[in-house]
C-alpha positions in Angstrom: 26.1 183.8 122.9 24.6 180.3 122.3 28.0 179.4 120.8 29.9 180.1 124.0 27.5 178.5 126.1 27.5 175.0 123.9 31.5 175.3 124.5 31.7 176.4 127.8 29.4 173.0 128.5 31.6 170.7 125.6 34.3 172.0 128.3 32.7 169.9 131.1 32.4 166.4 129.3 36.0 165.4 130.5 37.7 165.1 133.1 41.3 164.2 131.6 43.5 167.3 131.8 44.8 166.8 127.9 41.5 166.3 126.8 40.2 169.4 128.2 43.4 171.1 126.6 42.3 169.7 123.5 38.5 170.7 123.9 39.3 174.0 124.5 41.3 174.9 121.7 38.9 173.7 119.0 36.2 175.3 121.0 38.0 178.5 120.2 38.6 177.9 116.7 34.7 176.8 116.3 33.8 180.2 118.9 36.0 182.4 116.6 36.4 181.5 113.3 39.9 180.9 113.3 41.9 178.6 110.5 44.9 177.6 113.3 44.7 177.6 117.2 46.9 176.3 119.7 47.4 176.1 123.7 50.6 176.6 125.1 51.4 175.8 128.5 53.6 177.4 130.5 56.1 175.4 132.7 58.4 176.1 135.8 61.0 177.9 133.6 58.6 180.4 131.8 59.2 178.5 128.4 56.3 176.6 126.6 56.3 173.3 128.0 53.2 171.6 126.1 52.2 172.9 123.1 48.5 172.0 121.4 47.6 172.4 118.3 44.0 172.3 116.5 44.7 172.8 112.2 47.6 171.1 111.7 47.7 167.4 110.9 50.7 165.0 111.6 52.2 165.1 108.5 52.7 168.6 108.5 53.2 168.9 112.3 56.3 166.5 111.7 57.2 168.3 108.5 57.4 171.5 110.2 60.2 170.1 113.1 60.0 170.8 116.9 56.8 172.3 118.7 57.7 176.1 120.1 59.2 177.4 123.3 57.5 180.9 123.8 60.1 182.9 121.4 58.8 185.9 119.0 54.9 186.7 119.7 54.4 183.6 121.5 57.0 185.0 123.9 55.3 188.4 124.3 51.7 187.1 125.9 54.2 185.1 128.3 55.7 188.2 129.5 52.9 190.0 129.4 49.8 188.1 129.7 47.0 190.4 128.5 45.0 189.8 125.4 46.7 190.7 122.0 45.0 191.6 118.5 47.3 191.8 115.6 46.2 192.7 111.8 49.5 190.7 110.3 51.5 188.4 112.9 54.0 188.6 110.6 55.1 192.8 110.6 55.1 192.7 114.5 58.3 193.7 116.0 58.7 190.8 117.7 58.1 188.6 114.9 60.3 185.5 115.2 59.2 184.4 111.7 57.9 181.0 110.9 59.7 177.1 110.1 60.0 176.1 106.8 56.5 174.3 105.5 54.7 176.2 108.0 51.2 177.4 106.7 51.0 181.3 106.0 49.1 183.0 109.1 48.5 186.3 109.3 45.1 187.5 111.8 46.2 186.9 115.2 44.4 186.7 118.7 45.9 185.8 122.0 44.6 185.5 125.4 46.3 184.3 128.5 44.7 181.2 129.9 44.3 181.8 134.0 43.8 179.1 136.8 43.2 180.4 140.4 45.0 184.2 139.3 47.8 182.3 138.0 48.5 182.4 134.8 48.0 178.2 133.1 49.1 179.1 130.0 48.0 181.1 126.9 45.2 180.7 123.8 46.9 181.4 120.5 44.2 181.7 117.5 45.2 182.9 113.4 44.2 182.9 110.5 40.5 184.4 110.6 38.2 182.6 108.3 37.0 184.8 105.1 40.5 186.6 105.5 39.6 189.1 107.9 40.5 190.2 111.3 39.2 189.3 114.9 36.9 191.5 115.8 36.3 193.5 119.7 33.4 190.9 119.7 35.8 187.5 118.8 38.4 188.7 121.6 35.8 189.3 124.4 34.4 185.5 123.6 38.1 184.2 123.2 37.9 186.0 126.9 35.3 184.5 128.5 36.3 181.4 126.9 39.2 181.1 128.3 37.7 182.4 131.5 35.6 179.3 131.5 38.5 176.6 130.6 40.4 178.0 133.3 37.7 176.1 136.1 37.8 173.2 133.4 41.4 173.0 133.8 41.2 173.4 137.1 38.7 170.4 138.0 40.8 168.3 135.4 44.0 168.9 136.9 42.6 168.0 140.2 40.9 165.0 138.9 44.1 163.9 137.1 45.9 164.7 140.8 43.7 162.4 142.6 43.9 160.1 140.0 47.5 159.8 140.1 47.4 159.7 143.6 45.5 156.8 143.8 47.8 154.9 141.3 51.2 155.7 143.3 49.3 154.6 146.4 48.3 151.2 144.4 51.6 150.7 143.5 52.8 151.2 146.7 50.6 148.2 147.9 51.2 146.0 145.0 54.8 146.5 146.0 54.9 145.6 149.4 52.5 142.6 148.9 54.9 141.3 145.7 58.1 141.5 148.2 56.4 139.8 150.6 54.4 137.7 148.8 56.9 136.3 146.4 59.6 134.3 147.4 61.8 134.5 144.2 61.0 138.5 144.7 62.4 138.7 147.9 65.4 135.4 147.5 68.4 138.1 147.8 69.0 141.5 148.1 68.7 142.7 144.7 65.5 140.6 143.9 62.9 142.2 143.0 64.5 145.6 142.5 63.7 145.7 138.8 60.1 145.5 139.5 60.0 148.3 142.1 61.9 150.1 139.2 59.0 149.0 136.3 56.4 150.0 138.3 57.7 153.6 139.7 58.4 153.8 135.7 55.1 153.4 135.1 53.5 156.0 137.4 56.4 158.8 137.3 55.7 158.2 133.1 59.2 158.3 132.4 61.3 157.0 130.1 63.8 155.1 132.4 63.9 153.8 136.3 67.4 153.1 137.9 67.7 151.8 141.4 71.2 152.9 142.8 72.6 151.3 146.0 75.5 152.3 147.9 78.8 149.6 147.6 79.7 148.4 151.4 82.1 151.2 152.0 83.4 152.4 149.0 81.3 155.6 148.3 80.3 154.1 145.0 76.6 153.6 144.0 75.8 150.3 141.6 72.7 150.4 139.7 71.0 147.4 141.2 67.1 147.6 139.4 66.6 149.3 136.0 63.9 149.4 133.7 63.0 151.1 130.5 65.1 152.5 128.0 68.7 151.6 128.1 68.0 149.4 131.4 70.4 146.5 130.0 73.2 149.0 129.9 72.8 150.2 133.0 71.8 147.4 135.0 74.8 146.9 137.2 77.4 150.1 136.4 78.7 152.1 138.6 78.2 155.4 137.5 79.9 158.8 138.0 78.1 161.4 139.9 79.2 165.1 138.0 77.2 167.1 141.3 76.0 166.3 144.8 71.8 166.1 144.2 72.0 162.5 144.1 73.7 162.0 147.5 72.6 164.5 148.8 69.3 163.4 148.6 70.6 159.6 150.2 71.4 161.4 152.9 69.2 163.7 153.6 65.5 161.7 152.6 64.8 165.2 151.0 63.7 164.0 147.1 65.1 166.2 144.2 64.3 167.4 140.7 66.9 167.7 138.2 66.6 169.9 135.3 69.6 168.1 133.6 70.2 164.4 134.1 73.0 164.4 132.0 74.5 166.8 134.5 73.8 165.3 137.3 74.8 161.2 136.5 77.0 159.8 133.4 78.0 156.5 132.7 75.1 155.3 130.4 72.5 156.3 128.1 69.8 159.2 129.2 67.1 160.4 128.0 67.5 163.3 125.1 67.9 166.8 127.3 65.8 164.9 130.5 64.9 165.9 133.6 65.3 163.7 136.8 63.5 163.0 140.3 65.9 161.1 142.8 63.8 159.8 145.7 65.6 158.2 148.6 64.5 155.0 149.6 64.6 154.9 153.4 62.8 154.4 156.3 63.4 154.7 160.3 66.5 155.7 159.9 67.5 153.1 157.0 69.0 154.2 153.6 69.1 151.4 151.4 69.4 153.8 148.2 67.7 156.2 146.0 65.5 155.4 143.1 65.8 158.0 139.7 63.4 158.2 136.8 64.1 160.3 134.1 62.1 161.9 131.6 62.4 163.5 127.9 62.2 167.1 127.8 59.3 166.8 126.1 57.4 165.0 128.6 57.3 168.1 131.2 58.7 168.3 134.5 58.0 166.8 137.5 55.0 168.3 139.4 54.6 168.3 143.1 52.3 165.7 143.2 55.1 163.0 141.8 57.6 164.7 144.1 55.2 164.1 147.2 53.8 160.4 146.0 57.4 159.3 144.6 58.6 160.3 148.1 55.9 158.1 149.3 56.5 155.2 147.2 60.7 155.5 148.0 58.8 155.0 152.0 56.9 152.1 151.3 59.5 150.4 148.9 62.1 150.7 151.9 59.8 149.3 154.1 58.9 146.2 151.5 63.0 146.0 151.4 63.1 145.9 155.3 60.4 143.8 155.7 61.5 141.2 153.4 65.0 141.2 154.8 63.8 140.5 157.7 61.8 137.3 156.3 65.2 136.5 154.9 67.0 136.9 158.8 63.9 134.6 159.7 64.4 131.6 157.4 68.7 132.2 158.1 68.0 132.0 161.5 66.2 128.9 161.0 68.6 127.0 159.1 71.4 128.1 162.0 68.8 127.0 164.6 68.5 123.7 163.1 72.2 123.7 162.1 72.9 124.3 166.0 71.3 121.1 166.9 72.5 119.0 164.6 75.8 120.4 166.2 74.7 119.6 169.7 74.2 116.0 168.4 76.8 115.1 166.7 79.0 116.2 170.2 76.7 114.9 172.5 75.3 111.8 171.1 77.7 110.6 167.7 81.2 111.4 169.1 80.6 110.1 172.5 79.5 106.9 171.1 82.6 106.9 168.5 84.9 107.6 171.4 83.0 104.6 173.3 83.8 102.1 170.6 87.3 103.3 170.5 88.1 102.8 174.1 86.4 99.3 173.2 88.5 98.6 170.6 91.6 99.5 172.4 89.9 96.8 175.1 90.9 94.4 172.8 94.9 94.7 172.9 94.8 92.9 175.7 92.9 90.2 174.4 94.9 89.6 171.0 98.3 87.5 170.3 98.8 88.1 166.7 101.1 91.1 165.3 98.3 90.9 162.7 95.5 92.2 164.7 97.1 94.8 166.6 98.3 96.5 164.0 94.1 96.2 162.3 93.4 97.3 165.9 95.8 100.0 166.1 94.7 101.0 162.4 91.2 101.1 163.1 91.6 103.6 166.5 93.6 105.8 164.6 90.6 105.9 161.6 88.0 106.7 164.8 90.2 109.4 166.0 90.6 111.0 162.3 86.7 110.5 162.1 86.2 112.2 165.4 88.5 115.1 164.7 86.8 115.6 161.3 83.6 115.4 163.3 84.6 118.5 165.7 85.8 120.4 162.5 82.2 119.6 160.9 80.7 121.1 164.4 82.9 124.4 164.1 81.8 124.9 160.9 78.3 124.3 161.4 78.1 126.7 164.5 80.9 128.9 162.6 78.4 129.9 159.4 76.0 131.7 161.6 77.8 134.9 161.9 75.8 137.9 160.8 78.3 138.7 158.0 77.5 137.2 155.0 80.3 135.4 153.5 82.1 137.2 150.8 81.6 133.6 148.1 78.0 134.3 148.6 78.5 138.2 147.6 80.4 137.3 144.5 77.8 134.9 143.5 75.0 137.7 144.2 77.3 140.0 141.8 77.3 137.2 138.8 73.7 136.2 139.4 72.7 140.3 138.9 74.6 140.2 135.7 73.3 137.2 134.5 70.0 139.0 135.1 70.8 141.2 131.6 71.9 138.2 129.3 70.6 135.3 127.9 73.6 133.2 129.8 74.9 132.7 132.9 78.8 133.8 133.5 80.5 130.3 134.9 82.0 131.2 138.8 85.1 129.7 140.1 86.1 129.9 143.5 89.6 128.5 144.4 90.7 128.7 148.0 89.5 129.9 151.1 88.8 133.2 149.9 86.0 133.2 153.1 88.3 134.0 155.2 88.9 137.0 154.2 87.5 139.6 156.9 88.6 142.9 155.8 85.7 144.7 154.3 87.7 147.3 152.3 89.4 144.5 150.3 85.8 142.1 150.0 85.0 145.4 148.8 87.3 146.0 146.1 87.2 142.3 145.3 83.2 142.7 144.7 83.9 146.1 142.8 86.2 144.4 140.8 83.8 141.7 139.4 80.8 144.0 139.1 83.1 146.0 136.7 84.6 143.6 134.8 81.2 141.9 134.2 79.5 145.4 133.5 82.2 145.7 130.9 81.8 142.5 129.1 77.4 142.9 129.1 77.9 146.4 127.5 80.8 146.1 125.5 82.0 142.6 124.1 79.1 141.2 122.3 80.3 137.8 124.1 78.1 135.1 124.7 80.6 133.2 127.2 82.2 135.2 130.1 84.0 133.6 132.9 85.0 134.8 136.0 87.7 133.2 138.4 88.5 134.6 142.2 91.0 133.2 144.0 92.8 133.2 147.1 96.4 132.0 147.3 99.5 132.1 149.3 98.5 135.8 150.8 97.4 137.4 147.3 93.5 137.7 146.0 92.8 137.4 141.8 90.5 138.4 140.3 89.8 137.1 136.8 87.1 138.0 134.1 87.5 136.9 130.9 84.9 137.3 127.6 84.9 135.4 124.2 83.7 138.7 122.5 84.4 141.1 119.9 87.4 142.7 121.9 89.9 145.5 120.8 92.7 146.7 119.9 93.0 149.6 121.6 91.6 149.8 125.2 88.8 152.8 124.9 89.1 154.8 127.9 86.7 154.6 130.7 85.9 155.3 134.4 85.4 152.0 134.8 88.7 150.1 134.1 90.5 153.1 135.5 88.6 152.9 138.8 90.0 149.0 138.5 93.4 150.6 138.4 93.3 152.8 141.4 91.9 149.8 143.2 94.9 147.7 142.6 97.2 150.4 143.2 95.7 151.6 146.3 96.2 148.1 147.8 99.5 147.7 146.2 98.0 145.1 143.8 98.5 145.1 139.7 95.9 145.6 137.0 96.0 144.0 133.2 93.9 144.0 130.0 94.7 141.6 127.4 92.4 141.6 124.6 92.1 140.9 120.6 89.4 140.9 117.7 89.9 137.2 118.2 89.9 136.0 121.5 88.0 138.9 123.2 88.8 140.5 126.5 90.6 139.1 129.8 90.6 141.4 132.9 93.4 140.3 135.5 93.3 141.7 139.0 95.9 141.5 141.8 95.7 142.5 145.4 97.9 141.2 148.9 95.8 140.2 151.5 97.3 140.9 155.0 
C-alpha cells in the first residue's frame, strides 16, 4: 500500500502531459514488478497513436523498427477495455507475435487507462520479475494505479491546454505587432508571410507551414509563405488540389483536418503519411487565403484545441494583413496626394509662366530685321511649346498613377522579388514596352502565372545560379521570357506546371516553347495576343 501511495504522489510532480505518461509507466513497473511496460494511447481512429515505453533502451527500441498500432493483444484491450491477465502473451489467440530483436516476454498485465469515463489509453506491463505471474494483488494495484494517473492525465492535459493556449494567443500578438511594427514586414503583399508561417509552425508543432493565396482570378492558389521542411521547394508553386477540403475551407472560414495531406495537396514534398489542418485566413468578410501545417504521422493528430486557436490565429493574422494593407493605402495615398500638387503646380504656376515667355518671345518678331533671329525666335517658341506639351504629358501621368489598380510592372516585380526570396541571387527583370497598359485582368493574369511558373521551375529544378526573365509588349502580342543557365534536359519531365503554361497559351490563342540542353540550361518562351 505504501508503494501505491509514493506513486500515486510521484504522479503529481508534473504537470507536462508526456512526463506524466512517462511517470506512470515506470510507476507501474516499480508498483508491479514488471521487466517491460508501456502506455499506449489511443487516438481519433482507435489505433495507438503514442506509444511509451519503460525497459527498452534506444538502441534496441531502433533495432526493433516502428512502435505499434494496437494489432494482436495490444488490439484486444482497445476493443475491449477491461483488465487482462495472461500466463504466456505469446499462446493467446490473438497473438500477433513479436519484431525481430524483440526481447522474449511472456507474463502479461493490461489495464485500460480511463479519463473522465473515457477511455485515455491503456497500461501494458510483462515480463514479471523472478519469472512468475501477476498476481490478483498486482492487477488490483495496476487498477488503482491507473485509476489515479487518469486525474494526473487529466490536470496535465489541461495544464498542457492552457499552456498552448497561451502560446497561440502570444503569437497572435507578436504577429500583429511584427506586421505593423516592421516596415520591411509589411513593404508588399507577400512580406512577412513566411514569418506568420514560422511561427504557426512553431505552435501547431509541425513539420511544415505553407501560406496559399488565391491568383487574381484564375482559381489557382500560389504558396506565398512557407517554412519548415521542404519550404524552398514550395515557396511559390502552384499546386494541384486532388479534393475540395482546402477550398472549401477558403470559402467557408470553417478550419479542416486532413488525415492524408498527400491526398488532399500535391505538387511538392509532404511530410511521410501526414496529417493536415487548413485554417482560412479571413476576417469581416475578407479571404486573403488559408494557411496549412502538416505533421508526420507520428506526431498525432490535431486536437481541438489547435483547431480552435489555429482558427484564431488565421483571425488575427488576417487582421495584421488588413491592417497593414491599409498602412500601405495610407503611405500610397500620400505619395498621390503630394503627386497631385505637384500636378496642380506645374499647370497652374510652371506652364502659365512658360506660355508667358513664349507670347514674349513671339513679342519680339516684330522687333527683329534679321532672317537670323527669327528663325532662333521661331526655334525657341517651338522648343517652349514641345516643353509645355511634355509638361501636360508629365501632369497626366502624375494624376494617371493613382488609380487603385496596381500596375501590372509592379506585380511582375512582386513575382521575381518572392522568388528571389528562396535563392541566394536575384533573377535580372526586363521590361520592354508599355506592357502597363494592359487592362484586362484575365491576361495580367496569365502573364503573372506565367512567370511565377517559369521561375518556380528554374528554383526547383535547374540548379542555375543565373535566371533571367524578359516581358514584353509589342505590336499587339505579350512575351513572356524565362531563361536559366542550369543543369537543363533532354527530355522535358512531365509536370502540371509547364502543361498549365500550355493551356494558358492556347486558351488565349498564344504559343508555348521549351528549349533546353545539359549545356545551356532551360528557356521558357510564352506568347499571347493582346486585344
Amino acid at each position: 500500500m505504501q508503494g501505491l501511495l509514493n506513486a500515486v504522489v510521484a504522479l503529481a510532480e508534473d504537470l507536462s502531459l508526456e512526463a506524466v505518461l512517462h511517470r506512470v509507466v515506470s510507476s507501474a513497473c516499480q508498483l508491479v514488478e514488471a521487466e517491460y511496460g508501456a502506455l499506449g494511447v489511443i487516438g481519433s481512429d482507435r489505433a495507438l497513436s503514442h506509444f511509451i515505453t519503460v525497459g527498452i533502451d534506444e538502441d534496441l527500441a531502433r533495432r526493433i523498427g516502428p512502435l505499434p498500432t494496437g494489432h494482436g493483444v495490444l488490439g484486444l484491450l482497445i476493443r475491449d477495455p477491461k483488465p487482462l491477465r495472461l500466463h504466456d502473451l505469446s499462446q493467446h489467440p490473438d497473438a500477433y507475435g513479436f519484431p525481430q530483436h524483440h526481447p522474449p516476454m511472456k507474463s502479461f498485465l493490461g489495464v485500460p487507462i480511463r479519463v473522465r469515463d473515457v477511455v485515455f489509453g491503456n497500461l501494458y506491463l510483462t515480463q514479471k520479475k523472478g519469472g512468475g505471474d501477476f498476481t490478483d494483488e498486482d492487477e488490483d494495484l495496476a487498477e488503482a494505479l491507473a485509476a489515479a494517473a487518469g486525474v494526473a492525465i487529466e490536470n496535465a492535459g489541461l495544464y498542457d491546454d492552457a499552456r498552448r493556449r497561451t502560446a497561440w494567443l502570444q503569437a497572435c500578438m507578436d504577429v500583429t505587432g511584427r506586421m505593423m511594427g516592421d516596415e520591411d514586414a509589411a513593404a508588399g503583399p507577400d512580406d512577412g508571410l513566411d514569418m506568420i508561417a514560422a511561427r504557426a509552425l512553431q505552435e501547431s508543432s509541425s513539420a511544415l507551414a505553407l501560406i496559399l493565396v488565391p491568383e487574381d482570378t484564375s482559381n489557382l492558389f500560389r504558396v506565398a509563405g512557407a517554412a519548415g521542411q521542404h519550404a524552398t521547394e514550395w515557396l511559390g508553386r502552384l499546386p494541384a488540389f486532388e479534393t475540395e477540403d482546402i477550398t472549401t475551407v477558403f470559402a467557408t472560414g470553417r478550419a479542416a483536418v486532413i488525415e492524408d495531406a498527400s491526398r488532399a495537396l500535391s505538387g511538392g514534398p509532404t511530410p511521410k503519411d501526414g496529417r493536415m489542418l487548413v485554417i482560412a485566413l479571413g476576417a469581416r468578410g475578407t479571404h486573403y487565403g488559408v494557411l496549412v501545417v502538416m505533421r508526420e504521422h507520428a506526431a498525432g493528430t490535431f486536437s481541438k484545441t489547435d483547431v480552435e486557436m489555429g482558427t484564431v490565429f488565421g483571425s488575427h493574422v488576417a487582421l495584421a494583413l488588413e491592417l497593414a494593407r491599409a498602412h500601405r493605402m495610407r503611405e500610397q495615398l500620400a505619395v498621390f496626394t503630394d503627386r497631385d500638387r505637384i500636378a496642380r503646380d506645374l499647370h497652374d504656376l510652371v506652364i502659365q509662366r512658360l506660355f508667358a515667355v513664349g507670347l514674349s518671345i513671339q513679342s519680339l518678331r516684330r522687333v527683329t530685321t534679321s532672317d537670323a533671329g527669327a528663325r532662333t525666335l521661331q526655334n525657341v517658341t517651338a522648343e517652349l511649346d514641345e516643353t509645355i506639351r511634355e509638361l501636360r504629358n508629365t501632369i497626366y501621368s502624375l494624376n494617371d498613377s493613382a488609380v487603385e489598380k496596381e500596375l501590372l510592372s509592379s506585380r511582375v516585380l512582386q513575382a521575381v522579388r518572392n522568388a528571389a526570396r528562396s535563392l541566394r541571387f536575384v533573377p535580372r527583370l526586363t521590361l520592354t514596352g508599355p506592357i502597363d497598359a494592359i487592362r484586362d485582368e484575365e491576361t495580367a493574369s496569365n502573364i503573372l502565372a506565367v512567370v511565377t511558373e517559369g521561375l518556380s521551375n528554374a528554383v526547383r529544378h535547374s540548379g542555375a545560379d543565373a535566371i533571367r526573365v524578359a516581358v514584353s509588349l509589342d505590336e499587339g502580342c505579350v512575351s513572356v521570357l524565362v531563361k536559366d543557365n542550369g543543369e537543363g534536359f533532354t527530355v522535358p519531365s512531365p509536370g502540371n506546371g509547364l502543361t498549365n503554361l500550355q493551356h494558358r497559351a492556347e486558351k488565349l490563342g498564344g504559343t508555348f516553347d521549351v528549349s533546353s540542353s545539359p549545356d545551356t540550361g532551360t528557356e521558357l518562351t510564352w506568347r499571347a495576343p493582346v486585344f
